[in-house]
C-alpha positions as CSV (number, residue, x, y, z in Angstrom):
1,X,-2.2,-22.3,83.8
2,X,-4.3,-25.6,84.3
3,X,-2.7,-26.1,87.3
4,X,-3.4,-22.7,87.9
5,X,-6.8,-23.0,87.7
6,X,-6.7,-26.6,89.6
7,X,-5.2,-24.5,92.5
8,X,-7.5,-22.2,93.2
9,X,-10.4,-25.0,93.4
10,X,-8.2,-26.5,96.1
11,X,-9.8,-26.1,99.6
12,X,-7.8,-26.8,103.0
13,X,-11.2,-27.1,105.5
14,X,-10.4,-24.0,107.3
15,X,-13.0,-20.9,107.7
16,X,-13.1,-18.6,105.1
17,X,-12.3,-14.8,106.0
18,X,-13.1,-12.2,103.9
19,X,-12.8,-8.3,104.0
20,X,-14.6,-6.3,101.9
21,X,-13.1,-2.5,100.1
22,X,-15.1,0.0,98.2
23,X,-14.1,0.5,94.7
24,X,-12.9,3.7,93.5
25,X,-15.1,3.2,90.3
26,X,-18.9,4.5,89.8
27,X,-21.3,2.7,88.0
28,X,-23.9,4.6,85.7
29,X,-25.9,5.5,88.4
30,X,-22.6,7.0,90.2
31,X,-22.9,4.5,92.8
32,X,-19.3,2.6,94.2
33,X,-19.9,-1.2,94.8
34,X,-18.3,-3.1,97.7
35,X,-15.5,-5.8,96.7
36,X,-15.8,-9.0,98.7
37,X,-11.9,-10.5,98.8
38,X,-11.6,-13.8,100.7
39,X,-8.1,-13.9,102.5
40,X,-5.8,-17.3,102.8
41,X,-4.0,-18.5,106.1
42,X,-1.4,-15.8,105.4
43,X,-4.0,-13.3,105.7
44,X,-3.4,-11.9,102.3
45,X,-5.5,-12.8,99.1
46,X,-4.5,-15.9,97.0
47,X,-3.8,-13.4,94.3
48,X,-4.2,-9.8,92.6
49,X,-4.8,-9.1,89.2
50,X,-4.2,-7.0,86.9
51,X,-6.4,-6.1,83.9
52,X,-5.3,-4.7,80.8
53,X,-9.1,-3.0,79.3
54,X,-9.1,-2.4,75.6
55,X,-8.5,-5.6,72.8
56,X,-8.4,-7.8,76.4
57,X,-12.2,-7.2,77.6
58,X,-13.4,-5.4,75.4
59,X,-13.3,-4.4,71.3
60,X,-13.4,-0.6,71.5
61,X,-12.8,0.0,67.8
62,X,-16.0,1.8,67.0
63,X,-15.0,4.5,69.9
64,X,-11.4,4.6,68.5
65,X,-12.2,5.0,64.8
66,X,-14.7,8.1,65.6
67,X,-12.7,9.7,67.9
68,X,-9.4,9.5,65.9
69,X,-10.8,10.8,63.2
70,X,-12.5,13.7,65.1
71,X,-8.8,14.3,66.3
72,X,-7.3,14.2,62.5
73,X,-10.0,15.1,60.1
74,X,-8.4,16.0,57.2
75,X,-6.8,11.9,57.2
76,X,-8.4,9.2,55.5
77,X,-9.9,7.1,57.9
78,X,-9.4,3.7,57.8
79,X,-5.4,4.4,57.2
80,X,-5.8,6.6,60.1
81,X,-7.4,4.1,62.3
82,X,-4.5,1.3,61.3
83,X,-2.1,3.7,62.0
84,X,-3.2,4.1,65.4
85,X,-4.3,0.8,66.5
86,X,-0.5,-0.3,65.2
87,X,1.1,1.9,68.1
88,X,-1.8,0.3,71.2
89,X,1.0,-2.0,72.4
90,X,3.4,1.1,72.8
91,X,3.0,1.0,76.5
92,X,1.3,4.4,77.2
93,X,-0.3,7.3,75.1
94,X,2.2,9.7,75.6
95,X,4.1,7.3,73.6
96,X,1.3,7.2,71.1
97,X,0.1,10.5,70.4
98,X,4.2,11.7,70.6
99,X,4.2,9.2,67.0
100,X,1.0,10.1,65.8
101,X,2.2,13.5,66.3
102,X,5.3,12.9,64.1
103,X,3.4,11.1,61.3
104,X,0.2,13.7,61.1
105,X,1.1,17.4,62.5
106,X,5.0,17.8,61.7
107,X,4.6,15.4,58.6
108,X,8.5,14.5,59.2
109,X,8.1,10.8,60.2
110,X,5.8,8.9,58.1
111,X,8.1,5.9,58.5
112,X,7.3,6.0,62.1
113,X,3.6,4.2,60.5
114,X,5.9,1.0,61.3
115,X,5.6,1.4,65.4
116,X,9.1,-0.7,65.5
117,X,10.5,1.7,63.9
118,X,9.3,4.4,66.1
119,X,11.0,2.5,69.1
120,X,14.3,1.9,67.6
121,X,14.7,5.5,66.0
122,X,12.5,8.0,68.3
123,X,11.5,6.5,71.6
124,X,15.3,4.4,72.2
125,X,16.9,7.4,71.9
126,X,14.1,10.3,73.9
127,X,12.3,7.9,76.4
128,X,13.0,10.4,79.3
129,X,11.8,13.7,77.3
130,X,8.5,11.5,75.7
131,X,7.5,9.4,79.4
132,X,8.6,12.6,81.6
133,X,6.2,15.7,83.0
134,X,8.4,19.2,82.3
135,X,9.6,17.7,78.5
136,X,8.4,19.5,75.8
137,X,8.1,16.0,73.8
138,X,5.7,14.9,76.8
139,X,3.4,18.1,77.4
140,X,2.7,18.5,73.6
141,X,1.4,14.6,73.8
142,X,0.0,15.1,76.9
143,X,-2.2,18.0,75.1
144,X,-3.1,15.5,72.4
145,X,-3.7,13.0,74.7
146,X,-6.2,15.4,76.7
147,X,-8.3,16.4,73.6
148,X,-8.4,12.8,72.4
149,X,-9.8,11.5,75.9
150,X,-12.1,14.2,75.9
151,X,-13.4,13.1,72.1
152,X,-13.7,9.4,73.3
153,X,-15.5,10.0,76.4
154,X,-18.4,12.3,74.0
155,X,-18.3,9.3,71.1
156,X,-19.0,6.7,74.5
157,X,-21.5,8.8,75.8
158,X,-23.3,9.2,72.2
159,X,-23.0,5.1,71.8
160,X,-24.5,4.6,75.2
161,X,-27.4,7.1,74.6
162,X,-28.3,5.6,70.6
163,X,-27.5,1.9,71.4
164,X,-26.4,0.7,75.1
165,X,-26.3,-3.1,73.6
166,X,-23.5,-1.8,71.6
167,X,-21.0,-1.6,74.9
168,X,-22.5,-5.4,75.7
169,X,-21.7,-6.5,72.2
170,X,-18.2,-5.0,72.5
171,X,-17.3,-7.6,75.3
172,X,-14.8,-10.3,75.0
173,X,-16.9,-12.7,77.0
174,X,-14.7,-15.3,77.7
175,X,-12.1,-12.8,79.4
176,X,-15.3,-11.0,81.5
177,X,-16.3,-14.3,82.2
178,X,-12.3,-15.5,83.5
179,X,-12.7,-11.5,85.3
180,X,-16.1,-13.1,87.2
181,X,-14.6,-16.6,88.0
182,X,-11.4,-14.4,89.8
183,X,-14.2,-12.4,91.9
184,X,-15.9,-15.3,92.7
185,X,-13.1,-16.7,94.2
186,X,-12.5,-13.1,96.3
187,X,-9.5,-12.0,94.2
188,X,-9.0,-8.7,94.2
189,X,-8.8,-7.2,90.7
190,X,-7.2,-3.7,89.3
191,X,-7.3,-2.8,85.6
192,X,-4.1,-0.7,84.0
193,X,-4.9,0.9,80.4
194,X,-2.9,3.4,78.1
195,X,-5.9,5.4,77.9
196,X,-6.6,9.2,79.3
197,X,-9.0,8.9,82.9
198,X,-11.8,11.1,81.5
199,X,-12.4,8.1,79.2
200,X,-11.6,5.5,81.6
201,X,-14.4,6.5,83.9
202,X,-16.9,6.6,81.1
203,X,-15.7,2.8,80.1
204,X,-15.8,1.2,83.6
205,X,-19.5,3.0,83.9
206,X,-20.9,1.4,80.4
207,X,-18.7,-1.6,80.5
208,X,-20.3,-2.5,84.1
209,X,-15.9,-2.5,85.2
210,X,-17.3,-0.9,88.2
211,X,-19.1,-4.3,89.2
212,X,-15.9,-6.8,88.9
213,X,-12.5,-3.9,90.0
214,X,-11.0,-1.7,92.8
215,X,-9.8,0.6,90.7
216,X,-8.2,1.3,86.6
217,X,-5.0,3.1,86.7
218,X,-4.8,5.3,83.7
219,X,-2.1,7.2,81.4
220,X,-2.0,10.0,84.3
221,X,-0.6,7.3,86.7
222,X,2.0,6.0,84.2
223,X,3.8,9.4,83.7
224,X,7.2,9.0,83.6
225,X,6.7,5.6,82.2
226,X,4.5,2.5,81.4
227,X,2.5,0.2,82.6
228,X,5.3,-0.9,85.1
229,X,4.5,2.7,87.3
230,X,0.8,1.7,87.1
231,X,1.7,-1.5,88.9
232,X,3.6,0.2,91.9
233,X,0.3,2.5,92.0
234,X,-2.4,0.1,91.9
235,X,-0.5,-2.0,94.6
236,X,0.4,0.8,96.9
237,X,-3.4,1.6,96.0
238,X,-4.3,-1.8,97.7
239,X,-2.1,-1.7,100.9
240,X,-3.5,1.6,101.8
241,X,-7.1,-0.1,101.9
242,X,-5.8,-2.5,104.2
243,X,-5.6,-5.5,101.3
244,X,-1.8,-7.2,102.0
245,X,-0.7,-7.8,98.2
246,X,1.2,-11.3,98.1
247,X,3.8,-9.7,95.8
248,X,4.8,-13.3,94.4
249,X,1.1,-14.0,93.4
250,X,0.2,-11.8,90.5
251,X,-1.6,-12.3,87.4
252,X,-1.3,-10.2,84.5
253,X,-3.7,-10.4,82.1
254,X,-3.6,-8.4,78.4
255,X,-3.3,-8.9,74.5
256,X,0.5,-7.9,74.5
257,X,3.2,-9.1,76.2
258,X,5.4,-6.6,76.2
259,X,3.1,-3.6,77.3
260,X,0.9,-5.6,79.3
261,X,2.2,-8.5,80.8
262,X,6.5,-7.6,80.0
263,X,5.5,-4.5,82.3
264,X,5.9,-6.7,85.6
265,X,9.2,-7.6,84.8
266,X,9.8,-4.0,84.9
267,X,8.3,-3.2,88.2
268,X,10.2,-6.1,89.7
269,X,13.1,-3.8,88.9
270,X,12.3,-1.3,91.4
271,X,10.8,-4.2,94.2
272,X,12.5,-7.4,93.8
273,X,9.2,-9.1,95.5
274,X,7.1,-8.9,92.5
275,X,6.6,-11.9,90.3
276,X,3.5,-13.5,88.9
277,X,2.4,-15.4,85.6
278,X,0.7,-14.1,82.5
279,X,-2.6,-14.7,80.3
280,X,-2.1,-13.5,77.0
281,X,-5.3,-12.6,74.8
282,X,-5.4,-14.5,71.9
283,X,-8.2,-13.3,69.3
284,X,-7.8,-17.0,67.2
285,X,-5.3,-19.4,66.3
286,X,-3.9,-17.5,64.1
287,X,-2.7,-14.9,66.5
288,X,-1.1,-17.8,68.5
289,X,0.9,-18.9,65.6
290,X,2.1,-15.4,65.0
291,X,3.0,-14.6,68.3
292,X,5.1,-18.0,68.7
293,X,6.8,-16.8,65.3
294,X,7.6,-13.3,67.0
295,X,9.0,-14.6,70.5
296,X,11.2,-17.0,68.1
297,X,12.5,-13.9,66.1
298,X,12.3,-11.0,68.5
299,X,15.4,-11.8,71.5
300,X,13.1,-8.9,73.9
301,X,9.7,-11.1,73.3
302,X,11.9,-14.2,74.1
303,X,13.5,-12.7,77.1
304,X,10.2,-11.8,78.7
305,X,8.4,-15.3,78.1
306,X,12.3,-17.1,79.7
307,X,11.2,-14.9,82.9
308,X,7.5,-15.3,83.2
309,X,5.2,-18.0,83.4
310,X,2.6,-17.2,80.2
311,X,-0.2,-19.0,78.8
312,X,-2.0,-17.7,75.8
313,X,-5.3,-18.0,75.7
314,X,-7.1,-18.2,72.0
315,X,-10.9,-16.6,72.6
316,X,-12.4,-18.6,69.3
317,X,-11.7,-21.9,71.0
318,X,-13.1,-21.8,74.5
319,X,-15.6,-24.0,74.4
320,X,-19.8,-22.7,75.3
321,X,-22.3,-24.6,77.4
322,X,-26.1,-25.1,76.1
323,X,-26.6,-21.6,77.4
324,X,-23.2,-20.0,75.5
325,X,-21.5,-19.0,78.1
326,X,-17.6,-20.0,78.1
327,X,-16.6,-22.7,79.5
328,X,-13.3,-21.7,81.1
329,X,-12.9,-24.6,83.3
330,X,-13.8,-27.4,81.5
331,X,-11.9,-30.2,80.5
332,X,-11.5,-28.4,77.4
333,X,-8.6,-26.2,78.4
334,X,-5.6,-27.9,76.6
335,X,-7.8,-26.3,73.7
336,X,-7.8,-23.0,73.8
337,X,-5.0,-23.0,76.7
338,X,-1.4,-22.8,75.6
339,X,2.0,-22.3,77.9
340,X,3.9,-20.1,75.6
């Protein structure tokens, strides 16, 4: 990743060319901003990247906990919210909601509290009948999943009416800030996020996500999977604006690395031409030691990090200038910078 970021400052003399595509997100005056993208002597962008939203730019855990517990009322909460943040990295909501459904309406499958254990013994074995439209597994989650966006979207827009700081406060600046140095440098940007669109819209409004990407593909565009259909979309998405996708120049950015960043390796097994590197969020050093100690026990994890180029990036030790903002390019990267 340092050479990475050494890269992109490189400059060959020649004219810069730029084209510029209106994103499909509105901002909280329902307004749709312009993306400037600089193009290279290929006449594609020098990258695309891919955004993973919730734990990677932003701490939504005072939406979460409210709605969840609108969803489940008669749960203790703070079990409830554990339980739910412990299936995030599942890969979509259909996923999700089909455990929380297990462990909450039928009452059969409390073991499934341990989302491994939901993997090996439910999902391994029903993938097709939980991911798929016209299953009953995926069409009772899907109805979960619709309530529960609706419930978010109402607890976002009652946070932005009481306290609009709250949204700017729920920012992990040093990943809005690598977000801003990527648009600066006219790369094209796309978010994916295993949340339902009617709650998507009302984060890219408050979260200002209409300012920095083309588009958030959402739970509805990962039917019949994960994050690996959202990929396909989002870069179909792209061509059809006119924006060439270099296929071999991806970045995927997120706080897992199987549901975020594991998911290109996936969509490379439908196009061959897709390959890219990885930024995993880090919340502190902590989280870097335990994730090592995962990819050194877990043969998937390992698998995953033997075919892609990742760096994990620990948030608590980017370095701030005199005016705190993160200093993402400073000398200071071997820091908070790690190849994995």
């Amino acid at each position: 990743m340092n050479d990475f970021f050494e890269n992109f400052n490189q400059t060959h003399g020649l004219e810069k060319k730029f084209i510029s595509v209106q994103s499909e997100l509105e901002d909280v005056n329902g307004n749709k901003k312009d993306i400037k993208i600089e193009l290279m002597e290929d006449g594609n962008p020098r990258a695309v990247a891919f955004f993973d939203i919730d734990g990677t730019l932003a701490h939504l855990d005072s939406i979460h906990g409210k709605a969840i517990a609108k969803l489940f009322p008669e749960e203790k909460p703070k079990e409830l919210e554990k339980t739910y943040y412990g299936g995030f990295k599942l890969g979509n909501s259909f996923r999700e909601f089909d455990r929380m459904r297990g462990i909450y309406i039928d009452k059969n499958h409390p073991e499934w509290r341990d989302p491994e254990i939901y993997l090996k013994e439910r999902f391994a074995k029903h993938s097709k009948e939980i991911d798929e439209p016209g299953n009953e597994a995926h069409e009772i989650a899907a109805e979960i999943l619709k309530a529960y966006g609706e419930m978010a979207g109402n607890v976002a827009d009652e946070i932005y009416k009481e306290n609009r700081e709250e949204f700017k406060q729920s920012n992990i600046e040093p990943i809005f800030h690598l977000a801003k140095i990527y648009q600066k440098l006219g790369i094209p940007m796309v978010g994916f996020t295993a949340n339902a669109k009617i709650f998507v819209d009302k984060l890219a409004k408050y979260l200002g996500l209409s300012d920095l990407f083309i588009d958030i593909a959402t739970d509805e565009t990962m039917s019949g999977g994960g994050k690996e259909n959202a990929i396909h979309y989002l870069i179909n998405e792209l061509e059809e604006k006119g924006i060439k996708v270099p296929k071999d120049r991806l970045i995927f950015v997120g706080d897992s690395i199987r549901g975020d960043i594991g998911s290109s390796i996936t969509a490379r097994l439908k196009d061959k031409e897709i390959h890219g590197q990885g930024v995993l969020v880090l919340k502190d050093k902590d989280a870097l030691i335990q994730i090592k100690k995962q990819i050194n026990e877990d043969s998937d994890l390992k698998s995953i990090v033997d075919s892609i180029d990742i760096h994990g990036l620990v948030v608590s030790d980017v370095p701030l200038d005199e005016k705190g903002n993160p200093m993402l390019l400073s000398r200071f990267r071997n820091k908070f910078l790690e190849k994995l």
